[in-house]
C-alpha positions, -999 to 999 in steps of 0.1 A, spaced: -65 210 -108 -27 216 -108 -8 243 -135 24 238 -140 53 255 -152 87 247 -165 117 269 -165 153 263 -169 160 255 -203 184 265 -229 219 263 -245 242 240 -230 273 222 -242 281 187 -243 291 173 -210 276 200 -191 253 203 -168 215 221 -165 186 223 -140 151 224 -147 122 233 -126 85 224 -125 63 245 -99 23 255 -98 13 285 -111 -20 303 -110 -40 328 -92 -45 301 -66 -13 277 -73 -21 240 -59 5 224 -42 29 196 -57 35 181 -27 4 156 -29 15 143 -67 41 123 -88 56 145 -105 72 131 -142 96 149 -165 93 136 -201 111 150 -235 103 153 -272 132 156 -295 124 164 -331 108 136 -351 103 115 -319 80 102 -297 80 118 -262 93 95 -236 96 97 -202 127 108 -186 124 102 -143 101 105 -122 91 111 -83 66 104 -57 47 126 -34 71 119 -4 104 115 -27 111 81 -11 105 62 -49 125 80 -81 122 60 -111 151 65 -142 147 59 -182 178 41 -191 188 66 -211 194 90 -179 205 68 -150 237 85 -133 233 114 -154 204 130 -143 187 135 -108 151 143 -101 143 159 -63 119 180 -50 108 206 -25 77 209 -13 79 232 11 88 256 -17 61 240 -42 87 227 -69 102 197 -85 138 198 -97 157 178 -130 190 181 -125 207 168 -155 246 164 -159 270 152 -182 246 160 -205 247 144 -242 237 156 -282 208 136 -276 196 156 -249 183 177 -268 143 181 -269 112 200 -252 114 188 -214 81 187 -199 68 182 -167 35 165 -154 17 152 -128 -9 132 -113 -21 125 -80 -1 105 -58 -22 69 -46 5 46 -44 -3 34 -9 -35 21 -30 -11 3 -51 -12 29 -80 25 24 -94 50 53 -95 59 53 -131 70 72 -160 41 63 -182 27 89 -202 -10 80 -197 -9 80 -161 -4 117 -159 -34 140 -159 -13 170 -159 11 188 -179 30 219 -186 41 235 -219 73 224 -219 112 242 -218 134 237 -248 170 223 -240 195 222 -270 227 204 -267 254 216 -285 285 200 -297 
């Protein structure tokens, strides 16, 4: 079973720019390397979508519409930790970013998506407020 953390929230202005991270924690952290790793948000009043996602081997990222060409999801594993890199950032960017995960089976044809109830995982989530 994985932890996970997220860190890199906070206060940021419209138009600029924020990175978020998602790593394992615990006494004996897992590693990230063997799942997809998904960043979803919650705004206040909404439903929590999904934002972008990655696969184990970061050769499949998958974009809400919502994000594409703003933000950028990476990772690296040989340092245990999954990046959201989001820029140009909008009002509406504003929410609880979490991260999850789930263990990576695509080569048995499990899709790489950004559906909520195909993650097993999640952490507690990092606030970002946008302000104008």
């Amino acid at each position: 079973q994985v932890q996970l953390v997220e860190s890199g929230g906070g206060l940021v202005q419209v138009g600029g720019s924020l990175r978020l991270s998602c790593q394992a924690t615990g006494s004996t952290p897992d590693t990230l390397e063997y799942y997809v790793i998904g960043w979803f948000r919650q705004a206040p009043g909404r439903e929590r979508e999904g934002v972008a996602c990655i696969d184990s081997s970061e050769s499949k990222t998958v974009y809400a519409d919502s994000v594409k060409g703003r933000f950028t999801v990476s990772r690296d594993n040989a340092n245990n930790i999954v990046y959201l890199q989001m820029d140009n950032i909008k009002y509406d960017d504003t929410a609880v970013y979490y991260c999850a995960g789930y263990w990576d089976s695509s080569w048995l044809g499990r899709p790489v998506v950004i559906a909520e109830d195909q993650y097993d995982y999640w952490g507690q989530g990092t606030q970002v407020t946008v302000s104008s």
